[in-house]
mmJSON file of the N, C-alpha and C atoms, coordinates in Angstrom:
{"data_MODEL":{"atom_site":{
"group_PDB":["ATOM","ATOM","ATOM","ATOM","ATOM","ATOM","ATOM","ATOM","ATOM","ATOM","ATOM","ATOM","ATOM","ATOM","ATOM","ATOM","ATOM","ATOM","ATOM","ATOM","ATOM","ATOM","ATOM","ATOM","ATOM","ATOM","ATOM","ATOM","ATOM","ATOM","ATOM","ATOM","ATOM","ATOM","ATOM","ATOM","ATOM","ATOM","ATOM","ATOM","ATOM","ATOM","ATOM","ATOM","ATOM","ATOM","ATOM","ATOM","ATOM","ATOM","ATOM","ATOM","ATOM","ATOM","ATOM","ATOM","ATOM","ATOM","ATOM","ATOM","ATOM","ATOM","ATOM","ATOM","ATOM","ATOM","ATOM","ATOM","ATOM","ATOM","ATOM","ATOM","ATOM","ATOM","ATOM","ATOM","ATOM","ATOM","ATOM","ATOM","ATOM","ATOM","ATOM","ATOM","ATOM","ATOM","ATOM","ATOM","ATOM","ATOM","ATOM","ATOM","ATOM","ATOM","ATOM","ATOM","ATOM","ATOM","ATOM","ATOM","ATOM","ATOM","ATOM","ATOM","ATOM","ATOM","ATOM","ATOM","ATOM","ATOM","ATOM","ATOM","ATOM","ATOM","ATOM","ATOM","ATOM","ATOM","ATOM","ATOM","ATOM","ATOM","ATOM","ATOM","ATOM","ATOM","ATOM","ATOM","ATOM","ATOM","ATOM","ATOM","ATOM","ATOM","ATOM","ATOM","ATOM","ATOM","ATOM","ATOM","ATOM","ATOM","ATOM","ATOM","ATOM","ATOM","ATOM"],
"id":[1,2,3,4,5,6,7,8,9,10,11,12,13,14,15,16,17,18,19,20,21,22,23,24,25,26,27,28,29,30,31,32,33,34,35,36,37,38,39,40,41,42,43,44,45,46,47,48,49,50,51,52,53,54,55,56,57,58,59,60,61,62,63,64,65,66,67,68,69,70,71,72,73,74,75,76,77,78,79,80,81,82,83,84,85,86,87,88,89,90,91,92,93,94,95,96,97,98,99,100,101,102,103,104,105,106,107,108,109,110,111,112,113,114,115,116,117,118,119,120,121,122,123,124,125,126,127,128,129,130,131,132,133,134,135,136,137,138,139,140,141,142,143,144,145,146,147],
"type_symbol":["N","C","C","N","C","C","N","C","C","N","C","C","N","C","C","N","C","C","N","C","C","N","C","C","N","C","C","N","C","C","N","C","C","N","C","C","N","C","C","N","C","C","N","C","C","N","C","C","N","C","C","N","C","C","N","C","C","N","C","C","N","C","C","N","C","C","N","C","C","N","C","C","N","C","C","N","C","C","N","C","C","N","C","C","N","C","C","N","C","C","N","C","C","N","C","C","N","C","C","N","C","C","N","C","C","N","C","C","N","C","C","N","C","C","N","C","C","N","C","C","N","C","C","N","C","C","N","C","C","N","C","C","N","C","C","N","C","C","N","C","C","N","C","C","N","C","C"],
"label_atom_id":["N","CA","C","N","CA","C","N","CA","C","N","CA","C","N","CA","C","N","CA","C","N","CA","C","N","CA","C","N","CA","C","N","CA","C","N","CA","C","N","CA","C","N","CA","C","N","CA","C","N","CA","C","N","CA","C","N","CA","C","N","CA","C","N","CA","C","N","CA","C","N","CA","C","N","CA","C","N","CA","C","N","CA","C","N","CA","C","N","CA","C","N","CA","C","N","CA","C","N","CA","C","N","CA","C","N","CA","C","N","CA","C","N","CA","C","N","CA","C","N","CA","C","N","CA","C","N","CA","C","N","CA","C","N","CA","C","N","CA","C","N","CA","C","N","CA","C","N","CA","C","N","CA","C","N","CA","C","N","CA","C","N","CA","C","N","CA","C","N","CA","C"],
"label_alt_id":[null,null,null,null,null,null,null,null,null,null,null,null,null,null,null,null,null,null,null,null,null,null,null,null,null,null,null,null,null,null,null,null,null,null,null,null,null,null,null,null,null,null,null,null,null,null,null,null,null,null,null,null,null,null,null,null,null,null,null,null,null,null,null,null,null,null,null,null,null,null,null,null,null,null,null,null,null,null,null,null,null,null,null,null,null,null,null,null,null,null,null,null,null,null,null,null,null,null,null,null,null,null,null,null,null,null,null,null,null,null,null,null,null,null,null,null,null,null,null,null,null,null,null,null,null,null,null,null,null,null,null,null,null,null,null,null,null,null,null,null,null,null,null,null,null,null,null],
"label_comp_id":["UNK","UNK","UNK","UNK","UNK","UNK","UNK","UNK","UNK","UNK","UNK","UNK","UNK","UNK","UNK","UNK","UNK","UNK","UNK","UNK","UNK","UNK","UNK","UNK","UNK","UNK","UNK","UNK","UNK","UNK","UNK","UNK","UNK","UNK","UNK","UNK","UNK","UNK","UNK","UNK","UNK","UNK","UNK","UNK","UNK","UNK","UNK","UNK","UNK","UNK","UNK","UNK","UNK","UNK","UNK","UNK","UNK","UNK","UNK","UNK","UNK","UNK","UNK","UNK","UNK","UNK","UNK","UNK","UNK","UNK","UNK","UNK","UNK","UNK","UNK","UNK","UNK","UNK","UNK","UNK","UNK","UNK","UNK","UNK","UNK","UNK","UNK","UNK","UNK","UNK","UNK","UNK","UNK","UNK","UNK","UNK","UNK","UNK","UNK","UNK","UNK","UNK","UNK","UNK","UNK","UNK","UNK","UNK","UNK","UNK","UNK","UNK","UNK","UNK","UNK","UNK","UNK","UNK","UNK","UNK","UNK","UNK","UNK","UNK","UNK","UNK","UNK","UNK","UNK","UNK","UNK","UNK","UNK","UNK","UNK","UNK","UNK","UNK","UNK","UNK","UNK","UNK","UNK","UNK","UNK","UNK","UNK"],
"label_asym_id":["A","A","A","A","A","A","A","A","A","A","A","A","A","A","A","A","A","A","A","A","A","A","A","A","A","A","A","A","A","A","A","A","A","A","A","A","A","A","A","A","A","A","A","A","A","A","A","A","A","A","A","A","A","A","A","A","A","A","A","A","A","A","A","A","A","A","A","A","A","A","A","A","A","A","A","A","A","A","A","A","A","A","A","A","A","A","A","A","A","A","A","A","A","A","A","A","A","A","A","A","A","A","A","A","A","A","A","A","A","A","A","A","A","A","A","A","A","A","A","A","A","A","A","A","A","A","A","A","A","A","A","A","A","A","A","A","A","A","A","A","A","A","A","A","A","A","A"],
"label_entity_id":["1","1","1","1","1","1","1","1","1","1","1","1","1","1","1","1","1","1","1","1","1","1","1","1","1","1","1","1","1","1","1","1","1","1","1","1","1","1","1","1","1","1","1","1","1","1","1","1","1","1","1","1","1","1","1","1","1","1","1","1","1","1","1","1","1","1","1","1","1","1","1","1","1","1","1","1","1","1","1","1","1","1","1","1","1","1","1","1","1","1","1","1","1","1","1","1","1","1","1","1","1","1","1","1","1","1","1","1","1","1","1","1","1","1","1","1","1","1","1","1","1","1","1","1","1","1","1","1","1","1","1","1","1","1","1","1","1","1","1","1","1","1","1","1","1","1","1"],
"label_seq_id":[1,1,1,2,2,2,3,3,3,4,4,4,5,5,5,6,6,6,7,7,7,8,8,8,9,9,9,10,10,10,11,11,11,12,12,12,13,13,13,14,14,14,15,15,15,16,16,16,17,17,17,18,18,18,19,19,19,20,20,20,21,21,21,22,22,22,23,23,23,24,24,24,25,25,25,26,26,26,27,27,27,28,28,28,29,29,29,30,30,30,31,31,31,32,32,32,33,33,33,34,34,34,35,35,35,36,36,36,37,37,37,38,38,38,39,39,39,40,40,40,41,41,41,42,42,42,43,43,43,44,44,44,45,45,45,46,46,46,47,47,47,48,48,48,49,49,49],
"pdbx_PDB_ins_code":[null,null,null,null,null,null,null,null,null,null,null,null,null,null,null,null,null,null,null,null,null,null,null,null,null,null,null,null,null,null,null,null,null,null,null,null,null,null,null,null,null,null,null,null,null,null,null,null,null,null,null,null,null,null,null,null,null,null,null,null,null,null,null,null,null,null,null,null,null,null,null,null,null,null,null,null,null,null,null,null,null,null,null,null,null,null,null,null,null,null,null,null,null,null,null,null,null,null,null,null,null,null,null,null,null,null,null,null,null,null,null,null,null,null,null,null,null,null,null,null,null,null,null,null,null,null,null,null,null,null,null,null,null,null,null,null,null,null,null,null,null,null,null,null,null,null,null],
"Cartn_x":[60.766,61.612,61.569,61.006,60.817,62.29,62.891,64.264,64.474,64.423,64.195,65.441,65.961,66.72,66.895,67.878,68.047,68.082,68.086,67.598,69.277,69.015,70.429,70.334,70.974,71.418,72.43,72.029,73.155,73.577,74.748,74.877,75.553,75.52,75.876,77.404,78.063,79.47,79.845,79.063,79.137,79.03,79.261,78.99,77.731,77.554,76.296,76.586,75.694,75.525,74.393,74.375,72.94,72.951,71.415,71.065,71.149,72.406,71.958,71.339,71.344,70.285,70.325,69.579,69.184,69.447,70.056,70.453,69.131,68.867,67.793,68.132,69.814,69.325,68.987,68.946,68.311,69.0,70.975,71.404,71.159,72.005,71.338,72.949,72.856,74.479,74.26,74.946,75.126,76.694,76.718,77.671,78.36,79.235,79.64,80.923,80.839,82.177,82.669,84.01,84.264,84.02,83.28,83.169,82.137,81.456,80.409,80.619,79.342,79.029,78.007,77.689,76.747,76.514,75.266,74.662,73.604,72.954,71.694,71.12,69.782,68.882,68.689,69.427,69.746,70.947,71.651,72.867,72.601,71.408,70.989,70.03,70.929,70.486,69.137,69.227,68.407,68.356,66.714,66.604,66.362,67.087,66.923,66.218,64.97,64.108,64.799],
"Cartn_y":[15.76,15.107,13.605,13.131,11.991,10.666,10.246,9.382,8.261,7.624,5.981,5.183,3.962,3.356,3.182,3.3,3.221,4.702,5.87,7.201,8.05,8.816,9.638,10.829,10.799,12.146,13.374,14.195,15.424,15.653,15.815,16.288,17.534,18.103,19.188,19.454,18.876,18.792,18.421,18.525,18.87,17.48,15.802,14.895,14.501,13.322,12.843,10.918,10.287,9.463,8.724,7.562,6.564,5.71,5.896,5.364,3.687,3.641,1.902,1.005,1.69,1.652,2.052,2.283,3.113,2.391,2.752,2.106,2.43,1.782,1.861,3.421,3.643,5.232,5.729,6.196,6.726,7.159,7.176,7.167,6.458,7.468,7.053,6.441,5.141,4.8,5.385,5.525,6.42,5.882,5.32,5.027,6.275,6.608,7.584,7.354,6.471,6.655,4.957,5.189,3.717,4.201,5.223,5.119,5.092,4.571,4.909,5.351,6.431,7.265,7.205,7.833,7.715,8.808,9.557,11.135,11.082,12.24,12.34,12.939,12.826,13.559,15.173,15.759,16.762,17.579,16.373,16.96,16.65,16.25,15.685,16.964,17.784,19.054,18.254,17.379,17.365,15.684,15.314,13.654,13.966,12.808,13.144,11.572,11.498,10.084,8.78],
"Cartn_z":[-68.189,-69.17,-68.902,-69.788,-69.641,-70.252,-69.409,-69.852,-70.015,-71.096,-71.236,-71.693,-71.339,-71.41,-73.262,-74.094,-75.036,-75.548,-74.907,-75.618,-75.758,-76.464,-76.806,-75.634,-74.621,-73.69,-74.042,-73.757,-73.434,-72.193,-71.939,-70.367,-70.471,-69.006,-68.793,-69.426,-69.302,-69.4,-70.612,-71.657,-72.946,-73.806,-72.808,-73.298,-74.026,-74.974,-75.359,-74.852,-74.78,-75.009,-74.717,-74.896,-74.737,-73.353,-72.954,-71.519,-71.658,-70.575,-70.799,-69.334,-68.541,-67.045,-66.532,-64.83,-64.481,-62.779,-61.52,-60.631,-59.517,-58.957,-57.663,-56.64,-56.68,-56.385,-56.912,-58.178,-59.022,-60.708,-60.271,-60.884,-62.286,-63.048,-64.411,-65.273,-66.011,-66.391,-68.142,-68.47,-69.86,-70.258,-71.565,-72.283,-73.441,-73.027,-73.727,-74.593,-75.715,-76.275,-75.537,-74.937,-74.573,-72.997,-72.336,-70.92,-70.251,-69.343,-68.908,-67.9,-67.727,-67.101,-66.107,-64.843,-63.52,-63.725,-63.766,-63.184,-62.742,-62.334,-61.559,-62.963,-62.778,-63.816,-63.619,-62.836,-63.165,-64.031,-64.625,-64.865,-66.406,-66.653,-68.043,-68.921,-70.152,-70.516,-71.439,-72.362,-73.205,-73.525,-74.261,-74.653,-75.838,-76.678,-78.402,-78.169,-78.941,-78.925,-80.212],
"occupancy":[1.0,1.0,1.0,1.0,1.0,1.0,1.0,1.0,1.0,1.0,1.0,1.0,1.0,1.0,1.0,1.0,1.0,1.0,1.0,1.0,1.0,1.0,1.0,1.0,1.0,1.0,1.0,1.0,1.0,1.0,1.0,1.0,1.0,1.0,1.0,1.0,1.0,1.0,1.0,1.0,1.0,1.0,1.0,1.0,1.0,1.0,1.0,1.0,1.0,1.0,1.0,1.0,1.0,1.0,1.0,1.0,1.0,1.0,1.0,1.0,1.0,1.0,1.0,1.0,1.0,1.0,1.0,1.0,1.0,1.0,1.0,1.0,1.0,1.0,1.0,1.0,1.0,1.0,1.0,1.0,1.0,1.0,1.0,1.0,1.0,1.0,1.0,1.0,1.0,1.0,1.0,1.0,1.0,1.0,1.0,1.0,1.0,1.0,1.0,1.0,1.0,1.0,1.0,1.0,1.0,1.0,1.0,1.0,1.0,1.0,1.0,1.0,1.0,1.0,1.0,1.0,1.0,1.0,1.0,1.0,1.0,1.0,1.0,1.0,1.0,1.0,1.0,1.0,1.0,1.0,1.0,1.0,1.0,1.0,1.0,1.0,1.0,1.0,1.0,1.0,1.0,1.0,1.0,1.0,1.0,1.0,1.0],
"B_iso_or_equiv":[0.0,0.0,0.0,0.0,0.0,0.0,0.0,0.0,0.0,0.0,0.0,0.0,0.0,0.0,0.0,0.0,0.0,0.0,0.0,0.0,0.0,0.0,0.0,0.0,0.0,0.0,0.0,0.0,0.0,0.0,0.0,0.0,0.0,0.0,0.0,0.0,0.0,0.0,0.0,0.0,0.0,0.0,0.0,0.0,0.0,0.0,0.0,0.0,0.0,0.0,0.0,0.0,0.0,0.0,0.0,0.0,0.0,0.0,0.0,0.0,0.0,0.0,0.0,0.0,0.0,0.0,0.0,0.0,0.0,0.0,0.0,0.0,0.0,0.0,0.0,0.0,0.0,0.0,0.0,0.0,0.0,0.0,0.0,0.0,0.0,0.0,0.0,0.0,0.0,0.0,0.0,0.0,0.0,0.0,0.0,0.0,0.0,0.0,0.0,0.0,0.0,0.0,0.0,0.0,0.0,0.0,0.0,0.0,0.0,0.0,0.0,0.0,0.0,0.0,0.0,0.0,0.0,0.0,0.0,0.0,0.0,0.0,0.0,0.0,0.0,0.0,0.0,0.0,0.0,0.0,0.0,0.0,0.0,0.0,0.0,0.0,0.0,0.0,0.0,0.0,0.0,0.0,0.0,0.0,0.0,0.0,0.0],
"pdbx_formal_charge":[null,null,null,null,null,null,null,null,null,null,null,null,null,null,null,null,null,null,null,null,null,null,null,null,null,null,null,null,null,null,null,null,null,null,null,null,null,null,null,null,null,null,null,null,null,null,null,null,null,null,null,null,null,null,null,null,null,null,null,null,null,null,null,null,null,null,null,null,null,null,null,null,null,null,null,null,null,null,null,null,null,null,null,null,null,null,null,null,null,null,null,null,null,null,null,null,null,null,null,null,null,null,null,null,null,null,null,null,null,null,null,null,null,null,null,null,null,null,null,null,null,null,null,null,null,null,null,null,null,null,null,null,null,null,null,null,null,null,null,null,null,null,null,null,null,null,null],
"auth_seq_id":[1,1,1,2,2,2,3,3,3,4,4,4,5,5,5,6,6,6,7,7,7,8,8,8,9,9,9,10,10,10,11,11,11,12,12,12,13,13,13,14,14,14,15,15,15,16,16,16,17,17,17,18,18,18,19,19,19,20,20,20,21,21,21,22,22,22,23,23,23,24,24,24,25,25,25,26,26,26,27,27,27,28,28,28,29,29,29,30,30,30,31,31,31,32,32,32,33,33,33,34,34,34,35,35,35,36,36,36,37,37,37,38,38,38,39,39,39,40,40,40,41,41,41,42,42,42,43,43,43,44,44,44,45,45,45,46,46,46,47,47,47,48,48,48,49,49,49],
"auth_comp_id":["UNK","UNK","UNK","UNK","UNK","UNK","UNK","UNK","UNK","UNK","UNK","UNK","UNK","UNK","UNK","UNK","UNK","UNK","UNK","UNK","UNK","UNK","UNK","UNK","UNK","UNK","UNK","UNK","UNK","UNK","UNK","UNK","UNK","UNK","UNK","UNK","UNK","UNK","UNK","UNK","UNK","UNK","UNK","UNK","UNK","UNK","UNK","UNK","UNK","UNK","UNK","UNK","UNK","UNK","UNK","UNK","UNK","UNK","UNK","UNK","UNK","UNK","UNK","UNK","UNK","UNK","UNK","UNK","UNK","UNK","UNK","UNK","UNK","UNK","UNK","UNK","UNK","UNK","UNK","UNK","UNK","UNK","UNK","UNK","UNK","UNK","UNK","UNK","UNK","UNK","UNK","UNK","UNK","UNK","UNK","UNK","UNK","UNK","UNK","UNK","UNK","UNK","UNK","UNK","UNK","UNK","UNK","UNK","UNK","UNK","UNK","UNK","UNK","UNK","UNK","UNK","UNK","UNK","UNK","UNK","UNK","UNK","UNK","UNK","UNK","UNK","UNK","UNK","UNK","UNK","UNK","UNK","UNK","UNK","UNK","UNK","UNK","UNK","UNK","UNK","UNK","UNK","UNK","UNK","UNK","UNK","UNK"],
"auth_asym_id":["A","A","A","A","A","A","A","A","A","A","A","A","A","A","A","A","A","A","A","A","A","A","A","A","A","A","A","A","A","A","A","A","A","A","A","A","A","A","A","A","A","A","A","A","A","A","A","A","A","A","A","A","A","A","A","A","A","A","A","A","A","A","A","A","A","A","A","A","A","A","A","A","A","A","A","A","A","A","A","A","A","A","A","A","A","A","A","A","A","A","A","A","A","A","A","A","A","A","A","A","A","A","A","A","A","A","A","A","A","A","A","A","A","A","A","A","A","A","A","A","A","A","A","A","A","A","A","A","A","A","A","A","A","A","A","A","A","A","A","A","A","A","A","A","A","A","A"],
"auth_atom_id":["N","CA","C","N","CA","C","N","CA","C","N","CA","C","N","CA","C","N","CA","C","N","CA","C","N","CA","C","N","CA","C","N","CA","C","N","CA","C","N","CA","C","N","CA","C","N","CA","C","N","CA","C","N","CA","C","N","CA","C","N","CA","C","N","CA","C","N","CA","C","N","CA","C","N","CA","C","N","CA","C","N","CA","C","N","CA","C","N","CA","C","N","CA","C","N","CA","C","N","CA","C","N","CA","C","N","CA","C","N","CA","C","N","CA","C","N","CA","C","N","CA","C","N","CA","C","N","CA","C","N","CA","C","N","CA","C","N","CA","C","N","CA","C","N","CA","C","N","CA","C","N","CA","C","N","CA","C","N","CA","C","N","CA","C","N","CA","C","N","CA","C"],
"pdbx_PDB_model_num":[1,1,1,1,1,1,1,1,1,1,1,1,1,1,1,1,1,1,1,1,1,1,1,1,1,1,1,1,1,1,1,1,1,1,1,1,1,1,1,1,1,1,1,1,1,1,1,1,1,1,1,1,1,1,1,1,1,1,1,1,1,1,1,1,1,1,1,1,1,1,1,1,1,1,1,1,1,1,1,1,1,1,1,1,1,1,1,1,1,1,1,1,1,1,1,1,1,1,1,1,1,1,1,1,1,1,1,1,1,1,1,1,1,1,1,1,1,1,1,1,1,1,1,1,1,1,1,1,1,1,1,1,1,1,1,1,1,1,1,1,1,1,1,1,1,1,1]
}}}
């Protein structure tokens, strides 16, 4: 699964939102609504392009 900054996410936990970077651990930040969000790319069900 390929995950690019600007892309629409699903997460496990039933959220969606859009990638807005990506941290040197590896964490991924995701804006969801008015919150952002930290996950690992495992917790990421699906990429809408």
């Amino acid at each position: 699964m390929d995950i690019k900054i600007g892309a629409t996410v699903k997460l496990e936990n039933g959220n969606t939102g859009k990638v807005i970077g990506q941290l040197d651990s590896g964490e991924y930040m995701i804006k969801s609504g008015k919150e952002i969000l930290y996950c690992q790319k495992k917790d990421i069900v699906s990429v809408e392009k």
